[in-house]
C-alpha positions as CSV (number, residue, x, y, z in Angstrom):
1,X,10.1,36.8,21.4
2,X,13.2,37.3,19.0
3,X,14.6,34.2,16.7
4,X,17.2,34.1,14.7
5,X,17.4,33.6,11.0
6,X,17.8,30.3,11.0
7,X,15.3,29.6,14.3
8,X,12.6,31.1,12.0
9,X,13.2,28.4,9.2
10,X,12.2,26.1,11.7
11,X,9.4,27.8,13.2
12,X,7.2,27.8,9.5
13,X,4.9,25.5,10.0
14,X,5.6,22.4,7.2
15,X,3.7,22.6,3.6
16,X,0.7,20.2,4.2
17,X,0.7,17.5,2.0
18,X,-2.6,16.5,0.8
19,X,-3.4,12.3,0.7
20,X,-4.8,11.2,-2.3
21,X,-6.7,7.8,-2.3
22,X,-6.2,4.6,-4.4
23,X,-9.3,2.5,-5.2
24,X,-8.7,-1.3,-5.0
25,X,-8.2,-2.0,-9.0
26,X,-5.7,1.0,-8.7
27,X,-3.7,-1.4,-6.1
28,X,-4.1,-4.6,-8.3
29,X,-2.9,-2.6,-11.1
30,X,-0.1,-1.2,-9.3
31,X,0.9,-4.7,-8.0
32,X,0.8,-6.1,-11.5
33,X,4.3,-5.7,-12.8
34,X,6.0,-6.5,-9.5
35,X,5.6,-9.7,-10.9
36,X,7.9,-9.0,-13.2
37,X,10.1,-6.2,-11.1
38,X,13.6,-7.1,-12.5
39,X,12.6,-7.3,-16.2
40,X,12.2,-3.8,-16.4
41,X,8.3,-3.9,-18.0
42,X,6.4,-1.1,-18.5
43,X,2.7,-0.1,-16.8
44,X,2.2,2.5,-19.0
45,X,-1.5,3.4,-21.4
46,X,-1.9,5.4,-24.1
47,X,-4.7,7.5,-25.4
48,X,-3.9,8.3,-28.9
49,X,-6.0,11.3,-30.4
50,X,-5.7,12.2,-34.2
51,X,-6.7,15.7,-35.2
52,X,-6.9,17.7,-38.7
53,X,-4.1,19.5,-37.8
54,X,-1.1,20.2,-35.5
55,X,-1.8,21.4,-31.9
56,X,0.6,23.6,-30.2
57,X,2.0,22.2,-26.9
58,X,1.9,25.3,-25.3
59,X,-2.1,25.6,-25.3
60,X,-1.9,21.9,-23.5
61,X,1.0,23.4,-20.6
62,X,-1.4,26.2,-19.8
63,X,-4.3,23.6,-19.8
64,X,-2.2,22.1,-17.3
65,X,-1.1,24.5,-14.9
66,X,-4.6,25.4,-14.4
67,X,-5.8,22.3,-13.9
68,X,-3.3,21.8,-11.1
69,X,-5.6,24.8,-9.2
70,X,-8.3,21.9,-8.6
71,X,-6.9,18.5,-9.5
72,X,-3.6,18.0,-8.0
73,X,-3.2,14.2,-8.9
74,X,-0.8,15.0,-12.1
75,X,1.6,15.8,-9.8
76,X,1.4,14.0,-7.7
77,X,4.0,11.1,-6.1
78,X,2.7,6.9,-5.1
79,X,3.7,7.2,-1.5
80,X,3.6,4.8,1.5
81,X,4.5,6.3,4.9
82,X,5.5,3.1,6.6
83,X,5.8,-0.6,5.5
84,X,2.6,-0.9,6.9
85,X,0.8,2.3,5.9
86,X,-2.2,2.4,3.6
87,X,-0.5,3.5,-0.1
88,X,-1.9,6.6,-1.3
89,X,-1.5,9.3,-3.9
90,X,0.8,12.7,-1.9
91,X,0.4,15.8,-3.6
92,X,1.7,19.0,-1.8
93,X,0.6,22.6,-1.9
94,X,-0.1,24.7,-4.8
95,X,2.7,26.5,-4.7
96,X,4.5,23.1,-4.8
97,X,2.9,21.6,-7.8
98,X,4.9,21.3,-10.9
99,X,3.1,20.5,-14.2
100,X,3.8,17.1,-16.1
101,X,5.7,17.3,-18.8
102,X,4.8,18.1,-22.4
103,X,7.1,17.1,-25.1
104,X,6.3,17.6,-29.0
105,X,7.7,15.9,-31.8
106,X,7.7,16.0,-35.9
107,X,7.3,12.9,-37.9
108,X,7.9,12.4,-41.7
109,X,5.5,9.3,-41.9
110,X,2.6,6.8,-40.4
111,X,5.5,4.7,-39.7
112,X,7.6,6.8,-38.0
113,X,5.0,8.2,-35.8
114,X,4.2,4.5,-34.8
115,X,8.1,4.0,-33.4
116,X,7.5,7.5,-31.4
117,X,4.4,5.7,-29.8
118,X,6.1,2.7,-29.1
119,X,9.1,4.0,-27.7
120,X,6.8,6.3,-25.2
121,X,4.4,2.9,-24.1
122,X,8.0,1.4,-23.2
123,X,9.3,4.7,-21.3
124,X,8.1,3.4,-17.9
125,X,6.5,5.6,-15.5
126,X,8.0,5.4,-12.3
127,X,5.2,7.1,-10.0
128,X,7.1,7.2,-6.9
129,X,9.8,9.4,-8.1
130,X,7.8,11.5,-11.3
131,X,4.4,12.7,-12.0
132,X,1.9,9.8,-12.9
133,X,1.1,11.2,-16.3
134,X,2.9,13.0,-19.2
135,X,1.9,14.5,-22.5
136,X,2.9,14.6,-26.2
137,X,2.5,16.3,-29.1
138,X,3.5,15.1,-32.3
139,X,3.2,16.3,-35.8
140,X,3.0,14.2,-38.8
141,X,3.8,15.5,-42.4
142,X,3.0,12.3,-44.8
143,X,4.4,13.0,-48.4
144,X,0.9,12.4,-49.6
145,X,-2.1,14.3,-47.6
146,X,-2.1,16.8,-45.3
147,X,-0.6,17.5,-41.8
148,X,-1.7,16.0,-38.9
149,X,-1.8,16.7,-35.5
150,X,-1.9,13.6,-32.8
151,X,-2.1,14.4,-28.6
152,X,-1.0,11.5,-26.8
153,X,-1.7,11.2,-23.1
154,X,0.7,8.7,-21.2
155,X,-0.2,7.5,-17.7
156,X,0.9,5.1,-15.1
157,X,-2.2,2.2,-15.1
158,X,-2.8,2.7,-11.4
159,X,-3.9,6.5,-11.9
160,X,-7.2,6.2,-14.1
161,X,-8.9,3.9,-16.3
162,X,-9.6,4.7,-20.0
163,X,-13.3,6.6,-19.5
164,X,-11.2,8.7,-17.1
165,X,-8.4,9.3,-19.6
166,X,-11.1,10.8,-21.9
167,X,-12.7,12.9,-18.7
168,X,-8.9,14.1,-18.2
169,X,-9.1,15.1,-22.1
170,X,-12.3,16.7,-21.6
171,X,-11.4,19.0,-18.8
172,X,-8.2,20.1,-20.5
173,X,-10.0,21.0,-23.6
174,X,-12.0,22.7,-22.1
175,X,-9.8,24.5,-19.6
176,X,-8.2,25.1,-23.4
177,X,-11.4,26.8,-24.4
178,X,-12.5,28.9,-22.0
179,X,-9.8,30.1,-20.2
180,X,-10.4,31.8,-16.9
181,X,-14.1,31.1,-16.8
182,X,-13.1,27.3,-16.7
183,X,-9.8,28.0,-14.4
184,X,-12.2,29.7,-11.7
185,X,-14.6,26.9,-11.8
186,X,-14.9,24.1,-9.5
187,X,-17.9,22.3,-10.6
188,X,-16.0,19.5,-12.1
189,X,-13.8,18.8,-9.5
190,X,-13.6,14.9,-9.3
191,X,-15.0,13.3,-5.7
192,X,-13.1,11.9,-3.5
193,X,-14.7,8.2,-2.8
194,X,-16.0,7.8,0.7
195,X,-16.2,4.8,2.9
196,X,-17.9,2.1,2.0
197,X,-21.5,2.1,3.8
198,X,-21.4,-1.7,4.7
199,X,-20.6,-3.5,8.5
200,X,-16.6,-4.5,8.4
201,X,-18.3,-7.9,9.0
202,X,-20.2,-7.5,6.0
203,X,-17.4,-6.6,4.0
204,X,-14.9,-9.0,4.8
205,X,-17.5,-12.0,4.3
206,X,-17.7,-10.5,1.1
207,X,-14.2,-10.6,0.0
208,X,-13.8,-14.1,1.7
209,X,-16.6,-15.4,-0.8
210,X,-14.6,-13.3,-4.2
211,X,-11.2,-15.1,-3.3
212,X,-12.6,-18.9,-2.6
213,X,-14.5,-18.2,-6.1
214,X,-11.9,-16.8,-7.5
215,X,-9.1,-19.7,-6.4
216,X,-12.3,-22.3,-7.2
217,X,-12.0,-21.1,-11.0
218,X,-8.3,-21.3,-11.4
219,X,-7.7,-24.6,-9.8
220,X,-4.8,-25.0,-12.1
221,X,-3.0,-21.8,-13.7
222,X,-3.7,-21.0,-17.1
223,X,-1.6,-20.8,-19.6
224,X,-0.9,-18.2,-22.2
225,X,1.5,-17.3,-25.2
226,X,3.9,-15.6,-23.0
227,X,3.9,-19.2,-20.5
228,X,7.3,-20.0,-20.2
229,X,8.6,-16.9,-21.5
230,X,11.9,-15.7,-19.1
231,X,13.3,-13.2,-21.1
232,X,10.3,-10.6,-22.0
233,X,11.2,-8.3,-24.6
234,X,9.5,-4.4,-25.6
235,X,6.0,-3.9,-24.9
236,X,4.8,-3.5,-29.0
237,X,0.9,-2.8,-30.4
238,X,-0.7,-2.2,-33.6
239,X,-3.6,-0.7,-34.0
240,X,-5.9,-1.1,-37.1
241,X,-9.3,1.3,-38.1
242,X,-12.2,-1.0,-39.9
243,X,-15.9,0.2,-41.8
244,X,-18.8,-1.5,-40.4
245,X,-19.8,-3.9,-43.1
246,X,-23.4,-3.1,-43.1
247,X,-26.4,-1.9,-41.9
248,X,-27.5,-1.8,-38.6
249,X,-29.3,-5.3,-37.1
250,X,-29.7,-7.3,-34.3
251,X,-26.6,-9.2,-35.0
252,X,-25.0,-5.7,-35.4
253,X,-26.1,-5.1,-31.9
254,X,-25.0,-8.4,-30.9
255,X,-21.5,-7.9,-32.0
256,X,-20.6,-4.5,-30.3
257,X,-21.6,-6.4,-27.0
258,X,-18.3,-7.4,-24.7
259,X,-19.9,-10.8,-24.7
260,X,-19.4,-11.6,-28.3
261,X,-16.1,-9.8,-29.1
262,X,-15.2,-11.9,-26.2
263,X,-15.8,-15.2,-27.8
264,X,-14.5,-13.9,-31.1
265,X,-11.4,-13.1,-29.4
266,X,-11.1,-16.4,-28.0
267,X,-11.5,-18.7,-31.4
268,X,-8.6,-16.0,-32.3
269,X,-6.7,-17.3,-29.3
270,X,-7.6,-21.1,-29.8
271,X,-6.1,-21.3,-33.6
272,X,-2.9,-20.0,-32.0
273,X,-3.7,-22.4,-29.3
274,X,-3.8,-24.9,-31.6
275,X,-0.7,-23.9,-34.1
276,X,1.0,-24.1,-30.9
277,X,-0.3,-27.3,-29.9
278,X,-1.0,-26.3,-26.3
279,X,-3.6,-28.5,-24.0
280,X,-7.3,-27.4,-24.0
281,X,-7.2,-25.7,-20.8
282,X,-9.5,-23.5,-19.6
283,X,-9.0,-19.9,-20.6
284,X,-9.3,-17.6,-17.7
285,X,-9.8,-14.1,-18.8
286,X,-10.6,-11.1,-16.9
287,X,-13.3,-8.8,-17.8
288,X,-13.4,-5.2,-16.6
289,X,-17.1,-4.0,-15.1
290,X,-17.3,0.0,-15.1
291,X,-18.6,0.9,-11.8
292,X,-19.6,4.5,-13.2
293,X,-23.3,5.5,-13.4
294,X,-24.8,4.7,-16.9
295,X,-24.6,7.4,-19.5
296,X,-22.8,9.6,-16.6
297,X,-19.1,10.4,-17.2
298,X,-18.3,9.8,-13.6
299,X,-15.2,10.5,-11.7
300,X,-11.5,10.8,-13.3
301,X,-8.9,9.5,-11.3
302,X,-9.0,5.9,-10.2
303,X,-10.2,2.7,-11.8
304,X,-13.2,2.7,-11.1
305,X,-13.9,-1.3,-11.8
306,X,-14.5,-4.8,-10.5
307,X,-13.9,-7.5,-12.8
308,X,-15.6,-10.5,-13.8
309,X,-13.0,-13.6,-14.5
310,X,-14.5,-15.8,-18.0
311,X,-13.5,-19.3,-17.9
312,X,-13.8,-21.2,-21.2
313,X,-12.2,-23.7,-23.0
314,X,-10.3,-23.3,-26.3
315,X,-12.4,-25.9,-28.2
316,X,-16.0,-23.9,-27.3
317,X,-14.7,-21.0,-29.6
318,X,-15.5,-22.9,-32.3
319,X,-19.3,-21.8,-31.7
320,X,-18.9,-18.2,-31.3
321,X,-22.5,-17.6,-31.1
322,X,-23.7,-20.3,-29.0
323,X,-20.1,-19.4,-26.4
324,X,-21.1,-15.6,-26.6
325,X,-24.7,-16.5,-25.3
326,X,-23.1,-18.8,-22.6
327,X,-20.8,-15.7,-21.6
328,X,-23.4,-13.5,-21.5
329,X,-25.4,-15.6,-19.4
330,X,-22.6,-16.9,-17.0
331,X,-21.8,-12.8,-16.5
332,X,-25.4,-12.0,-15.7
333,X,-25.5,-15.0,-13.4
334,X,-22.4,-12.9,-11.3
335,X,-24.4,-9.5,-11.3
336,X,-27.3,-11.1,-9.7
337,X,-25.1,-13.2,-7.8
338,X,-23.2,-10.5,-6.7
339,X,-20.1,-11.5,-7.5
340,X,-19.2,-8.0,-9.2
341,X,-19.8,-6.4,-5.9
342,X,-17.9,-8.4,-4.2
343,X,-14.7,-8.1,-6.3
344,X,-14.4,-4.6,-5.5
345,X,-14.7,-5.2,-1.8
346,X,-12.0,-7.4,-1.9
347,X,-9.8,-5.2,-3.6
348,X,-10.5,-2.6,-0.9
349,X,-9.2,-5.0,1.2
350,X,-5.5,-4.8,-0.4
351,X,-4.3,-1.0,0.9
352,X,-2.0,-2.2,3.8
353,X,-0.8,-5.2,1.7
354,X,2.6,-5.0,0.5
355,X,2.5,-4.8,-3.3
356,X,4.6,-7.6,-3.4
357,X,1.7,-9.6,-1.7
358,X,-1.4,-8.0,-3.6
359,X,-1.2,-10.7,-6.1
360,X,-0.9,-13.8,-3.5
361,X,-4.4,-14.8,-3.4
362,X,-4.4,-15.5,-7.1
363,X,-3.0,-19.1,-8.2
364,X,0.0,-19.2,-10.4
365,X,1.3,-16.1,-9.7
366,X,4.7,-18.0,-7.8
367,X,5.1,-18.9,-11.9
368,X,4.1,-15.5,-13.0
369,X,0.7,-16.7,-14.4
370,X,-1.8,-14.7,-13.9
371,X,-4.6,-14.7,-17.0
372,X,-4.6,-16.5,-20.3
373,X,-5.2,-13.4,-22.6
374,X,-6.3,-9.9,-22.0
375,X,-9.6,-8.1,-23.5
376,X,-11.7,-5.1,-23.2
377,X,-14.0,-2.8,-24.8
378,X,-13.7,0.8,-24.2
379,X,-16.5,1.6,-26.1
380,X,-17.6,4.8,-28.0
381,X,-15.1,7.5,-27.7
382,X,-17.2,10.9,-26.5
383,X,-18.9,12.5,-29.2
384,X,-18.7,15.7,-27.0
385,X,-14.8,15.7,-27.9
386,X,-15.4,16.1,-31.2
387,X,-12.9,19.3,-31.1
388,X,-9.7,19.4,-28.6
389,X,-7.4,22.6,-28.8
390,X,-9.0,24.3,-31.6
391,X,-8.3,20.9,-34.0
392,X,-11.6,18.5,-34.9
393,X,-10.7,15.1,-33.7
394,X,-10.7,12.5,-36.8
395,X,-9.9,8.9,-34.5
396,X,-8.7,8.1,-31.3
397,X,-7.9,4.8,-29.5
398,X,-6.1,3.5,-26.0
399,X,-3.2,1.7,-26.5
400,X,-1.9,-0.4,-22.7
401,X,1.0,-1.8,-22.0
402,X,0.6,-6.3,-21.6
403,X,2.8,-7.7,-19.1
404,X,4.8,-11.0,-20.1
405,X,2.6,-13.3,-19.3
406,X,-0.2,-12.9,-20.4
407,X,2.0,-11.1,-23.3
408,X,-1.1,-10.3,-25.4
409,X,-4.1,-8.0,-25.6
410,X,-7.2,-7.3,-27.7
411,X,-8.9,-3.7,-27.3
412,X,-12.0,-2.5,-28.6
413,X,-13.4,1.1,-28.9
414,X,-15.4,2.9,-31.4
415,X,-15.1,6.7,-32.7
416,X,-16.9,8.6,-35.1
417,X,-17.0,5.7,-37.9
418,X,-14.0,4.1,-37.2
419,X,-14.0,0.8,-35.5
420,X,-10.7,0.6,-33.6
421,X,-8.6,-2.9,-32.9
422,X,-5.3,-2.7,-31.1
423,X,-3.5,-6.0,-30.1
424,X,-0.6,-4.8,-28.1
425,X,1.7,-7.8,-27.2
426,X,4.9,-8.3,-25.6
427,X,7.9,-9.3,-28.2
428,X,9.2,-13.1,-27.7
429,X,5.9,-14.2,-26.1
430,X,3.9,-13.8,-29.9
431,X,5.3,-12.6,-33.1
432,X,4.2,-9.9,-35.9
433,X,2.4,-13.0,-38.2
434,X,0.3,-14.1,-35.3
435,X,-0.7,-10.9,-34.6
436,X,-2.1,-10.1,-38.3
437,X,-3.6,-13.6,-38.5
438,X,-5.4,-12.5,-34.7
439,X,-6.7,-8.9,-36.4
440,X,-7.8,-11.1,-39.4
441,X,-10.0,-13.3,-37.6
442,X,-11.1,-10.4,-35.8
443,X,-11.7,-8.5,-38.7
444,X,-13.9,-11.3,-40.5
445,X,-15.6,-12.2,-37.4
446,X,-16.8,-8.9,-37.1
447,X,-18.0,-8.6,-40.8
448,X,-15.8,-5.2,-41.1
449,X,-13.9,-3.7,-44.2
450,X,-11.2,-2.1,-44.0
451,X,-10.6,1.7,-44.6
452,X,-8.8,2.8,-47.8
């Protein structure tokens, strides 16, 4: 058989594209700002890592590239083949995969570098038309002190979760380190999740029971500072490192628990509740349940949690102890329950949902409403990253994007002997003041000092 030139362009048989699957948080998180679709808001995270000294981008692009050998999600596109098909991550071939971008910039001062890392939360990821993830370098040359070197990994919300940030991190530091030996290894080539072992019945009496508890707990929408907000200006955040004020106790132990910073976090809330002079309605608050393996890094890519939704009001902040215990009882009262469980069978539900109709079940959301404030703790930052491209790590911290409404959140994490706070917040729905006076009642709930 003879063809032509152009015949055998048609005869190659297409570059397979390989699927990529979203978890159901991953949907939820994607659907999120179509809430908000005109306004231009950002999905974006940060993970912000300081080192003793500047890293050079080029050792993160070759991390890259060889990364792309096992884990083709950074380059990969959000596709849907039909306006029925199940969304999904498309990646093509090898040969096909470009590395995301790594940019580097040089700084004069703290302050400076915080307007570089603003500008790149509010440089929107648009995942259906760029990779899901991009990189930055900076360099930062106080007048006083030495240089500093800062990685900052950017990545659209629906791609991974914070502990999978860090596990993205880890792999690139130590593609970094050992070259080849690491780029011919497969052993920590993230899993693909497989289908869930329970009965469709089973399932879908599952997610039936999460929505009716879900709608039963937000009878009425909640409010929050960004309520009534129609014009949402830039995604902003400060972050702030603290000493712990003492020794280690029980009450120590208390405090690092989600339960308590939970509580603390809401008394925050109720003062600007209450300088605001809204009603005492319930807060509703979601709280993110890591589905990971204790003590087990667990996969990368996805968001691997369920949540559990807090309901208190404003006025029972004013006991943070005695509210902390209630929280702490009401959220082992779901695991046993098995509420958590079935939050993330619902979600599962949600792949051939428009995104425009993820968010439906939820009341409120015809106003925008969705939760009353945001809160997590990421925890301790991995000791076993202690070094990244050849620089010792000094503090590093996660820094999301809020969407108008709620327009504020309050993160947690831990690293080395820094206690991390970042409040990021959305400008017109709360202002600079009320974010200090949020950190400060933080700060003193917490009993922590801060750094010189």
């Amino acid at each position: 058989m003879h063809l032509r030139p152009e015949e055998l362009v048609l005869a190659v048989r297409p570059a397979r594209v390989r699927r990529l699957p979203l978890r159901g948080a991953d949907l939820v998180l994607a659907a999120m700002p179509r809430l908000w679709k005109d306004a231009g808001v950002s999905n974006n995270v940060l993970l912000v890592v300081e080192c003793d000294g500047p890293i050079a981008p080029e050792r993160i692009r070759l991390a890259l590239s060889r990364l792309l050998d096992s884990w083709p999600w950074p380059a990969a596109r959000l596709r849907r083949p039909f306006p029925w098909g199940r969304l999904h991550w498309a990646a093509g071939p090898r040969a096909t995969r470009r590395p995301p971008a790594v940019s580097h910039r040089l700084v004069a001062s703290r302050q400076e570098l915080h307007r570089e890392l603003e500008a790149e939360l509010n440089a929107g990821i648009d995942p259906a038309r760029e990779p899901p993830l991009r990189v930055m370098t900076i360099d930062c040359e106080p007048e006083a002190g030495g240089a500093r070197g800062f990685v900052v990994l950017t990545w659209f919300h629906a791609l991974m979760d914070p502990h999978g940030g860090q596990n993205l991190l880890a792999r690139l530091a130590d593609l970094d380190q050992d070259g080849e030996s690491a780029h011919s290894g497969c052993a920590l080539t993230p899993p693909e999740p497989g289908p869930n072992p329970l009965p469709f019945r089973e399932r879908g009496r599952l997610a039936r029971r999460s929505v009716a508890h879900l709608r039963a707990l937000a009878s009425v929408p909640p409010l929050s500072p960004g309520t009534g907000l129609a014009l949402p200006g830039r995604a902003r955040f400060r972050q702030e490192s603290f000493l712990d004020g003492g020794p280690p106790s029980g009450d120590t132990r208390a405090k690092r628990e989600i339960c308590w910073r939970l509580a603390l976090v809401g008394k925050a809330m109720a003062e600007l509740w209450d300088r605001r002079g809204l009603p005492d309605v319930p807060f509703l608050v979601p709280i993110a349940v890591d589905l990971r393996l204790k003590g087990e890094p667990g996969p990368t890519f996805g968001n691997w949690l369920a949540f559990h939704f807090a309901r208190f009001k404003p006025s029972e902040t004013a006991d943070v102890p005695g509210l902390a215990l209630a929280l702490r009882r009401e959220m082992a009262d779901a695991v046993r329950e098995g509420q958590i469980e079935a939050n993330a069978v619902a979600m599962e539900f949600l792949h051939y949902r428009p995104l425009s109709r993820v968010l439906a079940t939820l009341p409120g959301t015809a106003q925008r409403e969705t939760f009353s404030f945001n809160c997590a703790d990421i925890m301790n930052f991995p000791t076993t990253l202690d070094c990244v491209f050849g620089r010792r790590v000094v503090n590093a911290y996660h820094a999301p994007a809020v969407l108008p409404r709620p327009g504020i959140g309050v993160f947690f994490n831990r690293c080395a002997s820094h206690d991390n706070l970042v409040v990021s917040w959305i400008e017109g729905a709360v202002s600079e003041d009320e974010v200090a006076r949020i950190i400060e009642t933080v700060r003193e709930g917490m009993g922590w000092t801060a750094r010189a």
